[in-house]
C-alpha positions as CSV (number, residue, x, y, z in Angstrom):
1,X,-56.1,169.8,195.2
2,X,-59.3,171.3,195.0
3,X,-58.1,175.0,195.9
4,X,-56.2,174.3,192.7
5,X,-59.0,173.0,190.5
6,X,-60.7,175.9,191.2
7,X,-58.8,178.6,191.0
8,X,-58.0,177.1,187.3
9,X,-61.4,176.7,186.8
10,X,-61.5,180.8,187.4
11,X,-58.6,181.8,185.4
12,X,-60.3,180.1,182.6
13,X,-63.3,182.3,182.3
14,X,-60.9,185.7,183.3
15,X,-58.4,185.3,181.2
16,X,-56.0,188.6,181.1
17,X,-58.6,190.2,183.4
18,X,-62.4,190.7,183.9
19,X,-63.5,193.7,181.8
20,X,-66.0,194.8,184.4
21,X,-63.3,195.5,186.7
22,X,-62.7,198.7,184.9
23,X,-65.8,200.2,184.3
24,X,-68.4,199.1,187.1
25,X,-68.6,199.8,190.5
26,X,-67.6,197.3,194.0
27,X,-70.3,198.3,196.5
28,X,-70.8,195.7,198.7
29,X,-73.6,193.5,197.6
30,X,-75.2,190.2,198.2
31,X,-76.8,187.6,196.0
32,X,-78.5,184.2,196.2
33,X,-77.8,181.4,194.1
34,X,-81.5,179.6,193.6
35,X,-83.1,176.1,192.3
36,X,-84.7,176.0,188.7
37,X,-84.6,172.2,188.5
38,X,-85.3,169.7,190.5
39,X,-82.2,166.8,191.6
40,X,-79.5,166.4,193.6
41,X,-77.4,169.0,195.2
42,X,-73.2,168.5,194.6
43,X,-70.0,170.7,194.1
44,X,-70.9,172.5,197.8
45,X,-67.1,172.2,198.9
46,X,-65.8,173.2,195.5
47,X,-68.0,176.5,195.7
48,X,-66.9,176.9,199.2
49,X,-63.6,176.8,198.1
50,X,-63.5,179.2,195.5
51,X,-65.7,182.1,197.7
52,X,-62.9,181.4,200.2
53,X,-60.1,182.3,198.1
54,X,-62.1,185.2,196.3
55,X,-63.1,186.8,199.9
56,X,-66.9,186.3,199.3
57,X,-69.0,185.0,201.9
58,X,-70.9,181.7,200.9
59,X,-73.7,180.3,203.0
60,X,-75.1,177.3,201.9
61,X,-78.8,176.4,203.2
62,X,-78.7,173.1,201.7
63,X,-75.7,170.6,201.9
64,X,-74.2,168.3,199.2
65,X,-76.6,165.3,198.7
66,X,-79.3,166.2,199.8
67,X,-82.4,167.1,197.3
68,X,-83.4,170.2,195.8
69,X,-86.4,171.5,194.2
70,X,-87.6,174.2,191.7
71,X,-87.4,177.3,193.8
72,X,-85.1,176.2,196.3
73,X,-82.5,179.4,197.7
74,X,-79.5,176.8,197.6
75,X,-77.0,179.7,199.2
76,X,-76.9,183.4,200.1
77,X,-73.3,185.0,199.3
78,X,-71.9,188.9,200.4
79,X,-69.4,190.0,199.2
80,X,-67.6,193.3,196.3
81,X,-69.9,193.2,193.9
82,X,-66.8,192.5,191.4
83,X,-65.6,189.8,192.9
84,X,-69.4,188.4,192.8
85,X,-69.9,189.1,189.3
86,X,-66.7,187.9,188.1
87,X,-66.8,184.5,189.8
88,X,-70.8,183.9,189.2
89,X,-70.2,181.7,186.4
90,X,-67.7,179.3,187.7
91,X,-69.8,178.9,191.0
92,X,-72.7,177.9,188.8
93,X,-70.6,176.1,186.4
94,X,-69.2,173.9,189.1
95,X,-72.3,173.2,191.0
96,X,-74.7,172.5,187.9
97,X,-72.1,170.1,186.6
98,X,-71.8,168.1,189.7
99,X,-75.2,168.4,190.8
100,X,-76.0,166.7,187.3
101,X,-73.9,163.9,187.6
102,X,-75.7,163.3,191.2
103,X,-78.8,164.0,190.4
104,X,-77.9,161.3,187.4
105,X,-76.1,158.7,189.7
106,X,-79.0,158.7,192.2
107,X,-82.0,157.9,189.8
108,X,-79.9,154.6,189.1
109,X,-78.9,154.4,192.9
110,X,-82.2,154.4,194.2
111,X,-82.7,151.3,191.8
112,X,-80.9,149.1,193.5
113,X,-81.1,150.4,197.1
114,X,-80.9,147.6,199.6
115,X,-80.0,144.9,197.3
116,X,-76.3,144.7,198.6
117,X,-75.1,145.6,194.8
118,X,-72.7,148.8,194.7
119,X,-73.4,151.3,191.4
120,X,-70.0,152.1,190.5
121,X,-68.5,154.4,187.9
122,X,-65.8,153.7,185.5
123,X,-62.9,156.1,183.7
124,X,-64.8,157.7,181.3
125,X,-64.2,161.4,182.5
126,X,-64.0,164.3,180.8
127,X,-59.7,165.0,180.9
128,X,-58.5,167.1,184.3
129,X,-62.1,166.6,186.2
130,X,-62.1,162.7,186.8
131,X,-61.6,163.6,190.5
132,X,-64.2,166.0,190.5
133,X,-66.7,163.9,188.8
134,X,-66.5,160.9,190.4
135,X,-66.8,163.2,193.9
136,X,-70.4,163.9,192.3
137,X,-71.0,160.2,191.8
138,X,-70.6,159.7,195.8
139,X,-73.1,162.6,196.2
140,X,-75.5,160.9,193.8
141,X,-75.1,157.5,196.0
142,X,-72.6,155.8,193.7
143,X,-69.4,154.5,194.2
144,X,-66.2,154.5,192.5
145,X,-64.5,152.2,190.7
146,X,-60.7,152.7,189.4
147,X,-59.4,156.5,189.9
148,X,-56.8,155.2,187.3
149,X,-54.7,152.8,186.0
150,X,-52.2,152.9,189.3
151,X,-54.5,151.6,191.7
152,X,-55.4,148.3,190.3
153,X,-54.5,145.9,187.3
154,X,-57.8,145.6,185.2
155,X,-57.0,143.4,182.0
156,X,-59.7,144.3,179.0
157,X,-59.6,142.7,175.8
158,X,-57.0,144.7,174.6
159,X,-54.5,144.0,177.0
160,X,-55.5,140.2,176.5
161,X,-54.6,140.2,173.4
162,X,-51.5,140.8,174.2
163,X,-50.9,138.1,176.2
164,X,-50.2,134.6,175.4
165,X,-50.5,132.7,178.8
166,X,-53.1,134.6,180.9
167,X,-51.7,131.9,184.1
168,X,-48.2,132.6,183.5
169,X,-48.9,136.3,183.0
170,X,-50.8,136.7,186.2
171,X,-47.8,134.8,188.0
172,X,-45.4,136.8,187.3
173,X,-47.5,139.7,188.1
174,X,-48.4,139.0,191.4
175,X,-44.6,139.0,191.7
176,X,-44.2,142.2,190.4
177,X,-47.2,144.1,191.9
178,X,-47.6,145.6,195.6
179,X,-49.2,142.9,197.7
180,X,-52.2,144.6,198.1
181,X,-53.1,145.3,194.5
182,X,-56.1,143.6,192.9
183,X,-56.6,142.3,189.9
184,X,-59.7,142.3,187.7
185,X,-60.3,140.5,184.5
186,X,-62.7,141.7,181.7
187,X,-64.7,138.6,180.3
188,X,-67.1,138.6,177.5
189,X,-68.7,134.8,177.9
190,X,-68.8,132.1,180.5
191,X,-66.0,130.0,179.7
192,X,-63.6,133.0,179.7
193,X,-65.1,133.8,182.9
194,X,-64.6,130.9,184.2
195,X,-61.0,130.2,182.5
196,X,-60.1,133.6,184.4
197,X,-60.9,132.5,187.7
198,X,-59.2,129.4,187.8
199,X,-56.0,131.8,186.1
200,X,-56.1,133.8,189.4
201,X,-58.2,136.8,188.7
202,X,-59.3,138.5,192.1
203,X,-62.6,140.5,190.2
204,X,-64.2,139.4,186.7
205,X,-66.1,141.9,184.9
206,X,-69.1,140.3,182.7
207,X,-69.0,142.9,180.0
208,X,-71.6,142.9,177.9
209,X,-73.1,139.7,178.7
210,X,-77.0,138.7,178.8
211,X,-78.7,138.0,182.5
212,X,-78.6,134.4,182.4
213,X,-74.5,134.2,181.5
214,X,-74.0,136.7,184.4
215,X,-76.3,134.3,187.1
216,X,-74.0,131.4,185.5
217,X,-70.8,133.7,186.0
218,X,-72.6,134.1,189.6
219,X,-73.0,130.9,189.9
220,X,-69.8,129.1,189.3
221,X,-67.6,131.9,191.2
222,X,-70.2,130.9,194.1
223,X,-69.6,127.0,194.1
224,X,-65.7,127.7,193.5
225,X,-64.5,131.0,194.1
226,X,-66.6,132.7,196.7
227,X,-63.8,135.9,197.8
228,X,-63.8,136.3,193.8
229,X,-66.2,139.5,193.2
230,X,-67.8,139.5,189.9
231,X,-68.9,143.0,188.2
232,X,-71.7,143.4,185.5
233,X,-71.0,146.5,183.2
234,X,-72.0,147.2,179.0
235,X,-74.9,149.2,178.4
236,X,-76.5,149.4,181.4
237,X,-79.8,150.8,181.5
238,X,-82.4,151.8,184.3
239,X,-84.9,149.1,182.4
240,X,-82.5,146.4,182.6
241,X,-80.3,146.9,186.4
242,X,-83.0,145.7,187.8
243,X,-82.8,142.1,186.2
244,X,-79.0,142.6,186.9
245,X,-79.4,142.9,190.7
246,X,-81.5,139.6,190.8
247,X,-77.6,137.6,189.2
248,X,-76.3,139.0,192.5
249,X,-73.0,140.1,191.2
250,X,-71.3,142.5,193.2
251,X,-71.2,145.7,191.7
252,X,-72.5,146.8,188.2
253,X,-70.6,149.5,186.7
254,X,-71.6,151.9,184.3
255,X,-70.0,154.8,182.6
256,X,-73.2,156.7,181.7
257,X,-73.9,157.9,185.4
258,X,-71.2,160.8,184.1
259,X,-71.5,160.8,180.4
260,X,-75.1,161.1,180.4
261,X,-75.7,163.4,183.0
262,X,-77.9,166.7,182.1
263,X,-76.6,170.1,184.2
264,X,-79.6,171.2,186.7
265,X,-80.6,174.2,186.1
266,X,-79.4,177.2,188.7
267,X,-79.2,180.7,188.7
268,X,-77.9,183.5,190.5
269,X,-79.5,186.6,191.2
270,X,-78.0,189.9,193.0
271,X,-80.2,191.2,195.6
């Protein structure tokens, strides 16, 4: 899967051919790709990938996860001077990307370190890079939440409007379902919180709720439902995850650890 990502990625930016190809030369060279920014380093195995397929040697000096500063020689690379130049972009394109989203991810991560909460991300991907994106939320320290709609049944206000008997429904859909699906319940205030619990519901997501409905959420699940896992999500911020990590919910999710990530800033230079 990721061979093929990549080699997409490529044929994007060559389109019916490089135009260097016919007019420069294909010495052997050798380049480094190098640090302006400072963050976390992901999109290691994608590059690795790519340079495999392409015939150019890729050394990384610094593995995915791990931190990077302004300066930093994040990989050496040998290889035609062609082939360099015509996949520099797609290299840089793939690593600045992920490494944004980690980078991103593990500001909020290290929020929350050691409070037994998982950071988890949600399905608000840009369209044919969700698995690539939410691989950069694991470098970052986060965790993922649904990779799509076939791998658990999350009902959000739109489906429940479209459903007259929540009970009956979930009935007949444990019935229906694989035994080991889960299913999670999106709940906007405490009595539909609770109302979804006693329905069945396996997860509840407080969306959008204050602190104190979330420790009552917390609360109730506790003194009733204790295998229920609860999940805080709706405009979560770095100022207020740390007041939601004191309700003890489970997880808090929050698209923004992809959506609002900023590139780092690399570069790469022939030597």
């Amino acid at each position: 899967m990721i061979k093929k990502f990549v080699k997409t990625a490529l044929q994007e930016d060559v389109g019916r051919g490089d135009l260097f190809y016919l007019v420069g030369s294909n010495e052997k060279a050798s380049a480094k790709i190098i640090s302006k920014d400072s963050g976390i380093l992901a999109g290691v195995v994608y590059a690795k990938a790519l340079c495999r397929i392409e015939n150019i040697d890729i050394k990384f000096h610094i593995k995915d996860k791990k931190a990077i500063e302004y300066g930093d020689v994040i990989a050496t690379l040998k290889g035609k001077s062609k082939k360099l130049l015509m996949c520099e972009r797609t290299i840089l394109n793939l690593l600045q990307h992920a490494s944004g989203i980690a980078t991103n991810t593990n500001s909020y991560a290290n929020i929350i370190k050691n409070s037994g909460v998982k950071l988890l991300d949600t399905r608000k991907t840009r369209p044919h890079l969700r698995i690539f994106e939410k691989y950069a939320v694991r470098c970052g320290g986060g965790h993922n939440h649904r990779m799509g709609l076939d791998d658990c049944l999350m009902l959000k206000d739109t489906h429940i409007k479209t459903i007259d008997d929540l009970e009956d429904f979930l009935k007949k859909a444990r019935f229906k379902l694989p035994y080991t699906t889960k299913i999670e319940i999106e709940c906007e205030d405490i009595d539909f919180a609770k109302y979804a619990m006693n329905c069945g519901a396996d997860m509840i997501m407080c969306d959008n709720m204050s602190v104190d409905d979330i420790a009552e959420v917390v609360s109730f699940k506790n003194s009733n439902f204790p295998y229920i896992l609860v999940e805080a999500s709706g405009n979560i911020t770095k100022e207020n995850i740390k007041e939601l990590i004191k309700t003890k919910v489970d997880a808090i999710s929050s698209g923004s650890l992809i959506h609002h990530a900023t590139w780092l800033d690399l570069s790469m230079k022939i030597l």
